[in-house]
PATIGU-125818 format. One record per residue (C-alpha): residue number from 1; residue in three letters; x, y, z. Coordinates in Angstrom, 1 decimal, decimal comma. Last residue first. Layout:
BEGIN
+------+------+--------+--------+--------+
| resi | resn |     px |     py |     pz |
+------+------+--------+--------+--------+
|  NUM |  ALA |      X |      Y |      Z |
...
+------+------+--------+--------+--------+
REM end
This chain:
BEGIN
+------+------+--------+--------+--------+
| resi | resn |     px |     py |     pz |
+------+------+--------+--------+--------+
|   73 |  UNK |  -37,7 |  156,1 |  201,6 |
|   72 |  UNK |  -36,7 |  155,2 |  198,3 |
|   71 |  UNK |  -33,1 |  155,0 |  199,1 |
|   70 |  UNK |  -33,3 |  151,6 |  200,2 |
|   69 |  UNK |  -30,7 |  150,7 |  202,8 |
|   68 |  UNK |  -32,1 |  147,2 |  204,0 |
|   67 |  UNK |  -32,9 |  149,1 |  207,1 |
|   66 |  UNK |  -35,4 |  151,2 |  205,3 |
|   65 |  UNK |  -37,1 |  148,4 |  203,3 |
|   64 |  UNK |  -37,4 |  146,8 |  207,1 |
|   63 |  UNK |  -38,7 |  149,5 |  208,4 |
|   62 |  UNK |  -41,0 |  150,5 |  205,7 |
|   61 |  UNK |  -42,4 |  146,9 |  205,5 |
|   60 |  UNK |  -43,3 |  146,8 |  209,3 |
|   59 |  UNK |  -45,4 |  149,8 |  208,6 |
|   58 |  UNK |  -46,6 |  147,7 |  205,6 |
|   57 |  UNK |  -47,5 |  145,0 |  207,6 |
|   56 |  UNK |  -49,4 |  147,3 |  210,7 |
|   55 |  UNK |  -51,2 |  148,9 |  207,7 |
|   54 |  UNK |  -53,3 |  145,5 |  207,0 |
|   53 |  UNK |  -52,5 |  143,4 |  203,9 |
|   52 |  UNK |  -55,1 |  142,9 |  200,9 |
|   51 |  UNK |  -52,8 |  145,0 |  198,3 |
|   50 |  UNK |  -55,4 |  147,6 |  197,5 |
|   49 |  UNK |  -56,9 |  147,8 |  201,2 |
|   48 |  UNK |  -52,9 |  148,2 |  202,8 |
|   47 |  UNK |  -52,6 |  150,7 |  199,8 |
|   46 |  UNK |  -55,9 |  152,9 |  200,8 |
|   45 |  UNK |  -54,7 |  152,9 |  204,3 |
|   44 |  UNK |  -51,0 |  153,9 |  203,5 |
|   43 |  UNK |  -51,8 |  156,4 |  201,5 |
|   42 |  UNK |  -51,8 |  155,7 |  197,8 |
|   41 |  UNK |  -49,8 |  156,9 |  194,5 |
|   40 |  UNK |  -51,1 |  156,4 |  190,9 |
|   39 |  UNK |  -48,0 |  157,9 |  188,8 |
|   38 |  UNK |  -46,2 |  154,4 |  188,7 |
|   37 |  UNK |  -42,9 |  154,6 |  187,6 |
|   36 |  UNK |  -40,8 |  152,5 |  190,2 |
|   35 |  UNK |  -43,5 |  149,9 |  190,4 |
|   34 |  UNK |  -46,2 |  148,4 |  192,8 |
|   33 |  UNK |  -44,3 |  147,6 |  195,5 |
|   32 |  UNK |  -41,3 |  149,7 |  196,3 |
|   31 |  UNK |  -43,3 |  152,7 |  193,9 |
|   30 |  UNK |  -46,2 |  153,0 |  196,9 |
|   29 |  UNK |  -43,5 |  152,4 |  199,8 |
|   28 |  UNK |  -41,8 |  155,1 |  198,5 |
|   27 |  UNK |  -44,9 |  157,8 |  198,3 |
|   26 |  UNK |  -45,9 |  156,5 |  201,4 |
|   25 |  UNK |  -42,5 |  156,8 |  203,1 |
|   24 |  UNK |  -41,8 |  160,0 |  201,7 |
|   23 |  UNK |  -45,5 |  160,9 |  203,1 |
|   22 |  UNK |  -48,7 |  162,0 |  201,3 |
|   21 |  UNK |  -49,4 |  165,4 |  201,3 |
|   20 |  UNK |  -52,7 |  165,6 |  200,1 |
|   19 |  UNK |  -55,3 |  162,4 |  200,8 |
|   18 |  UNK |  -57,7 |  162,5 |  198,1 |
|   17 |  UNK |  -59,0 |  158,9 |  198,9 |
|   16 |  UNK |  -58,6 |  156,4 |  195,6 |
|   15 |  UNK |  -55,2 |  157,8 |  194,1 |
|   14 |  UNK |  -53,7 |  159,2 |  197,4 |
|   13 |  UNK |  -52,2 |  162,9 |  196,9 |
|   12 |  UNK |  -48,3 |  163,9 |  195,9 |
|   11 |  UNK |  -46,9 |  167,0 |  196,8 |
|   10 |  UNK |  -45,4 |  170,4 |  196,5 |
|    9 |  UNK |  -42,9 |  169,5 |  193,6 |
|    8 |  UNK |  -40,9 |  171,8 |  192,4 |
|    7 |  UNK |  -40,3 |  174,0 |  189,2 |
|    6 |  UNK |  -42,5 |  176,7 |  190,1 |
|    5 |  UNK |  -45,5 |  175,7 |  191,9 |
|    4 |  UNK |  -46,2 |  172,1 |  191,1 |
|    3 |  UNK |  -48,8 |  169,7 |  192,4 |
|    2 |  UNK |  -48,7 |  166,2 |  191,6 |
|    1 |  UNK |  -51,6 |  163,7 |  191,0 |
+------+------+--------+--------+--------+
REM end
């Protein structure tokens, strides 16, 4: 779900818990592993339950997306 005022875009809110104003590195890490054009995105915690991994793995995921020079995050 995306909230617009005006022509941009305010934020992006977890699928499964509500949570507004997900993070860049949510939001990327959300499309990095599920796909590019999803319009579902998740907070880290409702992600880590989804994909069966604990938050600690995707934190470490971030990092090492980020150092790979991924422009997603």
């Amino acid at each position: 779900m995306t909230r617009r005022r005006g022509n941009s875009i305010d934020s992006k809110v977890c699928y499964v818990c509500g949570k507004e104003n997900l993070s860049k590195n949510e939001i990327g890490l959300t499309k990095k592993l599920l796909s590019k054009n999803t319009k579902n995105y998740y907070c880290l915690d409702c992600l880590a339950e989804y994909l069966e991994v604990d938050t600690e793995f995707l934190i470490e995921k971030v990092v090492e997306f980020k150092a790979q020079g991924c422009d997603m995050f």
